[in-house]
C-alpha positions as CSV (number, residue, x, y, z in Angstrom):
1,X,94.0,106.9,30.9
2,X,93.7,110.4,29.5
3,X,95.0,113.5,31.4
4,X,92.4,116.2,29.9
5,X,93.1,119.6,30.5
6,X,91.2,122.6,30.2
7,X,92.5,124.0,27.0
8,X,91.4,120.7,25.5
9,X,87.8,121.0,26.8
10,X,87.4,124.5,25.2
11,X,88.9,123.0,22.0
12,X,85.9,120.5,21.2
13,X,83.2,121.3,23.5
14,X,80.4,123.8,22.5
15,X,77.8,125.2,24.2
16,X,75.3,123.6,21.6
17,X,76.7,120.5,22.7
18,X,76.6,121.0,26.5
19,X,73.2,122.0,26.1
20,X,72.3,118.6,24.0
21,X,74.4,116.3,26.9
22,X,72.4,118.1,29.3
23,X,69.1,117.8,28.3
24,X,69.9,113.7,27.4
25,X,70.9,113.6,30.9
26,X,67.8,115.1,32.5
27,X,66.1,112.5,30.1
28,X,68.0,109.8,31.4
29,X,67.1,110.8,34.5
30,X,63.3,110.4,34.1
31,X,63.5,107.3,33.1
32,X,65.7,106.3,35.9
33,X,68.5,105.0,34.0
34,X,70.7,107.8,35.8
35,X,72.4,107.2,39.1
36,X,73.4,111.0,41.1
37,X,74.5,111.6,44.1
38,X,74.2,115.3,45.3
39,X,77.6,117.2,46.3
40,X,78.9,116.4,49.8
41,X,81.2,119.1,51.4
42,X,83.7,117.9,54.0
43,X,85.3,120.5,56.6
44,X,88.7,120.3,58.1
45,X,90.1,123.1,60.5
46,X,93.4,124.5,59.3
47,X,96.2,126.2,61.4
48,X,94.5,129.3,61.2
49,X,90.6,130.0,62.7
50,X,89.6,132.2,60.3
51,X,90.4,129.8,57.3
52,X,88.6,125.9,56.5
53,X,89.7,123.4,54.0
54,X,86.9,122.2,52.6
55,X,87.0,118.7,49.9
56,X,83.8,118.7,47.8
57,X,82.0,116.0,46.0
58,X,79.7,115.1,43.4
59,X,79.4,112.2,40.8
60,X,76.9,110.4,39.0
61,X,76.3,107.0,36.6
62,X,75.2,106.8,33.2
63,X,73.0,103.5,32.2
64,X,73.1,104.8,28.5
65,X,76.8,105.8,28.1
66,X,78.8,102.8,30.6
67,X,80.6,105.8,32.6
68,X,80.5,107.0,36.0
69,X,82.0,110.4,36.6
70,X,83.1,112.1,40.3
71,X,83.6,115.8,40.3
72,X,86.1,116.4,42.9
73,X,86.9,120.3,44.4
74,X,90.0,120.9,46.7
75,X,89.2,124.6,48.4
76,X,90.8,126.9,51.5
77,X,87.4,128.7,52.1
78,X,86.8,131.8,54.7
79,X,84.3,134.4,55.0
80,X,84.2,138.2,55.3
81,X,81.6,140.8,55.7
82,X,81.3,142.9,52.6
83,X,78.5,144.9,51.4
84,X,76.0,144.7,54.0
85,X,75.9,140.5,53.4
86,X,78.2,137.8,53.8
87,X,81.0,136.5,51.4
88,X,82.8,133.3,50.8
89,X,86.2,133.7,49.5
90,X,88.3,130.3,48.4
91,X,91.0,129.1,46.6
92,X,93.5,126.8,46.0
93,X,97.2,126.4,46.4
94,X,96.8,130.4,46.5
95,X,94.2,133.2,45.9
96,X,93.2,133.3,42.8
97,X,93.8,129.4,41.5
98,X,91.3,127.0,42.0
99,X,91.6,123.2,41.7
100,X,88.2,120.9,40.4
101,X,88.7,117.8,38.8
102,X,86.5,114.9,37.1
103,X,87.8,111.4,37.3
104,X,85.8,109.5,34.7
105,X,85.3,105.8,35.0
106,X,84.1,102.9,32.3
107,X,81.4,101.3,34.1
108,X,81.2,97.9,32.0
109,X,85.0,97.6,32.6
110,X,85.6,99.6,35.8
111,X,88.8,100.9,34.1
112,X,89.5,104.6,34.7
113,X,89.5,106.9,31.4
114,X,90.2,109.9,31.7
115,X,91.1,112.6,34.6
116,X,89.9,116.0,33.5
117,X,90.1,119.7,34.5
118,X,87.2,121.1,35.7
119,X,87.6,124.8,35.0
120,X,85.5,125.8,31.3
121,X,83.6,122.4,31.9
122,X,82.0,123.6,35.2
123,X,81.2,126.9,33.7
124,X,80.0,125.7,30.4
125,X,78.1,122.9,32.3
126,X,76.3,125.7,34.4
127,X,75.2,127.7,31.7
128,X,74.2,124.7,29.4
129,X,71.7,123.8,32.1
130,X,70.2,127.6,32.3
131,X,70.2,127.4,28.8
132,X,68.1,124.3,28.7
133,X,65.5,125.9,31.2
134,X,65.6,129.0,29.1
135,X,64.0,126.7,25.8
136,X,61.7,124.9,27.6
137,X,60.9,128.0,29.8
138,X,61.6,131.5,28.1
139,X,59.1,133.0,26.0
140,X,60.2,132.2,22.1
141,X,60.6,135.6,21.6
142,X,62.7,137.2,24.3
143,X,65.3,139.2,22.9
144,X,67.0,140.9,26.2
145,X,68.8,138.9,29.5
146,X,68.8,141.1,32.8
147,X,72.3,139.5,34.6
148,X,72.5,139.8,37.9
149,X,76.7,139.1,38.4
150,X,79.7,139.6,35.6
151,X,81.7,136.5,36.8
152,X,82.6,133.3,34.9
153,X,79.1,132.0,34.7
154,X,77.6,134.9,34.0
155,X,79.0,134.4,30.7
156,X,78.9,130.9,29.8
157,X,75.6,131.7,30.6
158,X,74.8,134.3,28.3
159,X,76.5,132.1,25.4
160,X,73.6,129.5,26.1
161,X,70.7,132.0,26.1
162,X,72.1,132.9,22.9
163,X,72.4,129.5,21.5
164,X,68.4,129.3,22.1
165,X,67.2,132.0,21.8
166,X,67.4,135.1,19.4
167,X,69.6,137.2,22.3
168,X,70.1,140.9,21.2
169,X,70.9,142.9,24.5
170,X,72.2,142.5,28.2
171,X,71.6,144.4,31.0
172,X,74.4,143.3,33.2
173,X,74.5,144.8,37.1
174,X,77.5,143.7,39.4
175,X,78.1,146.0,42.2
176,X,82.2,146.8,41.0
177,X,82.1,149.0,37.9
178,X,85.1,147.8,36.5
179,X,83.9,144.0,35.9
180,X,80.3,145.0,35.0
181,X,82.1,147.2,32.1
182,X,84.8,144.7,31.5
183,X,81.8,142.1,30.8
184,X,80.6,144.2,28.5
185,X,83.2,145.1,26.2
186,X,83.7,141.0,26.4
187,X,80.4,139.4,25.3
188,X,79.6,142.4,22.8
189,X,83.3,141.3,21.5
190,X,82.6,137.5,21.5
191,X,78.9,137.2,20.6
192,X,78.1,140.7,19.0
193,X,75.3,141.4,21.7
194,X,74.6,145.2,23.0
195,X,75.2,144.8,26.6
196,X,74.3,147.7,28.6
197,X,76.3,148.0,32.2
198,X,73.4,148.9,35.3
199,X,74.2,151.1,38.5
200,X,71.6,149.4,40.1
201,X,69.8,146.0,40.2
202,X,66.4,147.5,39.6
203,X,67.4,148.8,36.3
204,X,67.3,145.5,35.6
205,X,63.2,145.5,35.7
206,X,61.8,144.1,32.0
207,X,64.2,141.9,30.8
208,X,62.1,138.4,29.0
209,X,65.0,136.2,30.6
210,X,66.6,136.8,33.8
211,X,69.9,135.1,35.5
212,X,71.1,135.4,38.9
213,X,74.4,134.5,38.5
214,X,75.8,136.4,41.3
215,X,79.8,135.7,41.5
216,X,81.1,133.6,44.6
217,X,82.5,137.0,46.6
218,X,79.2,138.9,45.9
219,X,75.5,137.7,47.2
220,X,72.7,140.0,46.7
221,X,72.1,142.1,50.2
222,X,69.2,142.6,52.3
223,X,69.1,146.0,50.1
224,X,68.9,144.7,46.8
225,X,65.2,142.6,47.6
226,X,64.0,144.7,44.8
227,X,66.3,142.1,42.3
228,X,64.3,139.3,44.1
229,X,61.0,140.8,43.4
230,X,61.4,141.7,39.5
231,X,63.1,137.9,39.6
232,X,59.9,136.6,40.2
233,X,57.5,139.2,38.5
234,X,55.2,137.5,35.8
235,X,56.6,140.2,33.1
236,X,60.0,138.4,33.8
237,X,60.9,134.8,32.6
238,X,62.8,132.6,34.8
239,X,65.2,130.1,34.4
240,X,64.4,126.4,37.0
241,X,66.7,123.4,36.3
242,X,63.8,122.0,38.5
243,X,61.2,123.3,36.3
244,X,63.0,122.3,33.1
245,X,63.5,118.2,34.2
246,X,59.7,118.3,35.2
247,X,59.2,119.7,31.5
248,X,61.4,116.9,30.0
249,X,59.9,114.1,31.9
C-alpha cells in the first residue's frame, strides 16, 4: 500500500487533469455506473463547551476504474461572531494544521492501495469541478472572474477558469486587505493574470464568471446581499456543479 503525501499529489496532478477525472466522473454518474455517498459529519463534545470534535465522511465507487475511495476529515470545530455573521473556525492537532485523508481501495480485489493526503487534492478537486461548470456554463468569451474570498480555493479555482477559458483579470474582494492583496501578487505571479484587489463586494458587479469562494472564517453578512444579487444577475455567469452534471448527462 502506498503512503501518498501531498507534495506527491502536486507533483503529477494538474488542473487539466482534475478537470478531465471530474467531468468522467459526472459521466459515470449518469449512467449509473458511480456509487456516492454524500459527507456525514459526526459530533462529539470535548472537555471544553465552546469546542466540538467533529469526524467527517465522504466516499464513493467507481464501476469504470475497480476503486472505492473514503475521504476522511479529523476537526476541533467552534464558532465565533465576527463581522456581523457567524464563523466556523477548525483545526487539527492545533490551529492552523488540518488533517483529511483518502483511503483508496481496489474493488475487484478489496485490497487497500493507497492512503493519501488530502490537502492540494481537496483544493484542486474543488476548483476542477467549478472549472467544469465554467465550460459547460460560462459564456466562451468571458475574459474577467469576480472572486468573492482569497483563501485556498479561491485559487485552485482561478487556475481552472483559466485552464478553460481565456482568463485575463480578477477582481478579488475578501474583507482583510492583507490576503485580498497577498492573492493578488500570487496569481498574477503564478498565472500572469491582472488581478485587481476590491474594498467592497459590489465592485465586483460585471465580471462574465463569478465564484463565491468565501474562506471557512469569512461568510458573506446580512450586509453584503448586494454580492448575492449581482451573483445571480443575468449580465453575470454562474458556476452550478448541479447545472454542469445535468449538462453532461
Amino acid at each position: 500500500m502506498l503512503f501518498i503525501n501531498n507534495d506527491d499529489v502536486r507533483e503529477v496532478l494538474t488542473v487539466v487533469d482534475a478537470i478531465a477525472a471530474i467531468e468522467e466522473g459526472h459521466r459515470e454518474l449518469g449512467r449509473g455506473d458511480l456509487a456516492i455517498r454524500p459527507r456525514i459529519d459526526l459530533y462529539t463534545e470535548s472537555s471544553s463547551p465552546s469546542r466540538f470534535y467533529r469526524w467527517g465522511t465522504m466516499e464513493g465507487s467507481s464501476k469504470g476504474l475497480h476503486r472505492h475511495a473514503i475521504r476522511m476529515k479529523s476537526d476541533v470545530v467552534s464558532w465565533r461572531d465576527h463581522g456581523g455573521g457567524r464563523v466556523e473556525d477548525k483545526y487539527c492537532s492545533q490551529p492552523g494544521l488540518f488533517c483529511g485523508l483518502i483511503f483508496l481501495l481496489d474493488t475487484e480485489t478489496g485490497e487497500p492501495l493507497a492512503l493519501i493526503n488530502d490537502g492540494y487534492l481537496q483544493h484542486i478537486r474543488v476548483g476542477a469541478l467549478a472549472g467544469l461548470a465554467a465550460r459547460y456554463l460560462a459564456r466562451e468569451d468571458a475574459t474577467t472572474v469576480g472572486m468573492l474570498g482569497a483563501g485556498g480555493m479561491a485559487r485552485s479555482h482561478v487556475a481552472a477558469f483559466a485552464a478553460v477559458r481565456p482568463i485575463a483579470r480578477v477582481n478579488v474582494y475578501c474583507p482583510t486587505r492583507e490576503h485580498r492583496e497577498q492573492y493578488a501578487r500570487e496569481i498574477n505571479a503564478q498565472l500572469g493574470i491582472d488581478v485587481r484587489p476590491a474594498t467592497r463586494p459590489r465592485t465586483l458587479r460585471g465580471a462574465r464568471t463569478s465564484s463565491p469562494r468565501a474562506p471557512t472564517r469569512w461568510r458573506p453578512s446580512f450586509s453584503d446581499r448586494c454580492w448575492s444579487r449581482a451573483c445571480i444577475s443575468p449580465r453575470w455567469e454562474v458556476s452550478s456543479p448541479r447545472r454542469s452534471i445535468r449538462a453532461l448527462m
